[in-house]
C-alpha positions in Angstrom: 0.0 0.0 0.0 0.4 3.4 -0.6 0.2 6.7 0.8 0.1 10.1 -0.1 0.1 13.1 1.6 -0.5 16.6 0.1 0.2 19.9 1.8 1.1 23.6 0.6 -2.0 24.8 -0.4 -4.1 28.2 0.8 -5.4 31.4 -0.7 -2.7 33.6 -2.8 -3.1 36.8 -4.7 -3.3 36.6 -8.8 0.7 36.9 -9.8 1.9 35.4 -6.8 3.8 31.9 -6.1 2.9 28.6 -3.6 4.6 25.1 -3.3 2.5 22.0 -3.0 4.4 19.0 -1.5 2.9 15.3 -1.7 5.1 12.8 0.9 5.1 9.3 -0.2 5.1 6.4 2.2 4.5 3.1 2.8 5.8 0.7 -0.3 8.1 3.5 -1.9 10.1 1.3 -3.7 7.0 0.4 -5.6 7.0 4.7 -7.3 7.6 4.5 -11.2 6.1 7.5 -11.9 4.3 10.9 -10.1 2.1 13.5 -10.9 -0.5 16.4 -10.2 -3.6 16.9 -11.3 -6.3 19.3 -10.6 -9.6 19.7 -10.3 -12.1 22.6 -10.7 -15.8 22.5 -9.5 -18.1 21.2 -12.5 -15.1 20.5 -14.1 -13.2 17.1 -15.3 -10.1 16.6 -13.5 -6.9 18.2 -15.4 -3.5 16.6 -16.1 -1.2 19.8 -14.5 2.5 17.7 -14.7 4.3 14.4 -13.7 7.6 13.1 -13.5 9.3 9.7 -14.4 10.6 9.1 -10.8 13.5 6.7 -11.9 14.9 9.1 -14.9 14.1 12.5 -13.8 12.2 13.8 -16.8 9.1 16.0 -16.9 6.2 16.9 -18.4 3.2 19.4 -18.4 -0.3 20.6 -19.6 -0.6 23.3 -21.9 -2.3 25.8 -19.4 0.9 25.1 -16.5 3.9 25.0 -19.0 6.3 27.8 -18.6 4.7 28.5 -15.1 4.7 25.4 -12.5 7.5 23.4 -12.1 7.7 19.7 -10.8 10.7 18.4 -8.5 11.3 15.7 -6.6 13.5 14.6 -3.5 14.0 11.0 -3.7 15.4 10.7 -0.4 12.7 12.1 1.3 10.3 10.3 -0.9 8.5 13.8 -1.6 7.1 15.4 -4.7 7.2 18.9 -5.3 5.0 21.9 -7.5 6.5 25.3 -8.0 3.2 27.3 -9.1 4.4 31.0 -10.3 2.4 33.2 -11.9 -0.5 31.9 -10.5 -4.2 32.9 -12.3 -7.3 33.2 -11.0 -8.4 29.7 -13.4 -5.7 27.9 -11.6 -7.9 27.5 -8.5 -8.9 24.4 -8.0 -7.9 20.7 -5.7 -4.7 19.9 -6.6 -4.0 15.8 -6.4 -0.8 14.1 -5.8 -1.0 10.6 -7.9 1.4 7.6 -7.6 2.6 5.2 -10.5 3.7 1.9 -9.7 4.5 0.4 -13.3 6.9 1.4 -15.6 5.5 3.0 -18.6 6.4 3.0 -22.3 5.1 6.2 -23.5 5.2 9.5 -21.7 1.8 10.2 -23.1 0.3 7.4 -20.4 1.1 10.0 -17.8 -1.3 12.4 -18.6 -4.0 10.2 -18.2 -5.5 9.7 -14.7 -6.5 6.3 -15.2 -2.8 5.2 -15.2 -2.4 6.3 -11.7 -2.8 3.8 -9.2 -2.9 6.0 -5.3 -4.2 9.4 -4.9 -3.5 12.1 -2.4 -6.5 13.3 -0.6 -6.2 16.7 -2.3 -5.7 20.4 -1.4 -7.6 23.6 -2.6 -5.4 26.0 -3.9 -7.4 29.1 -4.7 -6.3 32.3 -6.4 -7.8 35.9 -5.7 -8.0 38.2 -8.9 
């Protein structure tokens, strides 16, 4: 099993900057892959970036490219989101979402089906 633990969240002004963090524990060894997604109210939930945990690389949605910026800290088993420049449509619950399989293609990543723990989420809410 799996856990995941998001924190970092709150209420920021339009233009400013917050880091999310999503601790990992229980069968670590088991992470392949990580990302964060979001979710607006009445809205599907949104692919926002991920990382292959092994090789380092990165990926992003069109709306976050060039603004957040995923990291992680494999000693501490932690995941991170830089969010700069944030907008008022960025508000939303932010997830934290575990891979334990490898993957072929770096397109399987922006799918949330291919994700097999989810964080509890945390609201992250932008004032215009």
């Amino acid at each position: 099993q799996v856990q995941l633990v998001e924190s970092g969240g709150g209420l920021v002004q339009a233009g400013g900057s917050l880091r999310l963090s999503c601790v990992v524990s229980g069968r670590t060894f088991t992470t392949r892959a990580m990302g964060w997604f979001r979710q607006a109210p009445a809205k599907e939930r949104e692919f926002v970036a991920a990382m292959d945990w092994i090789g380092g690389a990165t990926y992003y949605g069109d709306s976050t490219k060039g603004r957040f910026t995923i990291s992680r800290d494999t000693a501490k088993n932690s995941l991170y989101l830089q969010m700069d420049g944030l907008k008022s449509d960025d508000t939303a619950v932010y997830y934290c979402a575990h891979r334990q399989e490898t993957f072929l293609f770096s397109s399987w990543l922006y799918q949330r089906d291919n994700y097999d723990n989810w964080g509890q989420g945390i609201q992250v809410t932008v004032s215009s």
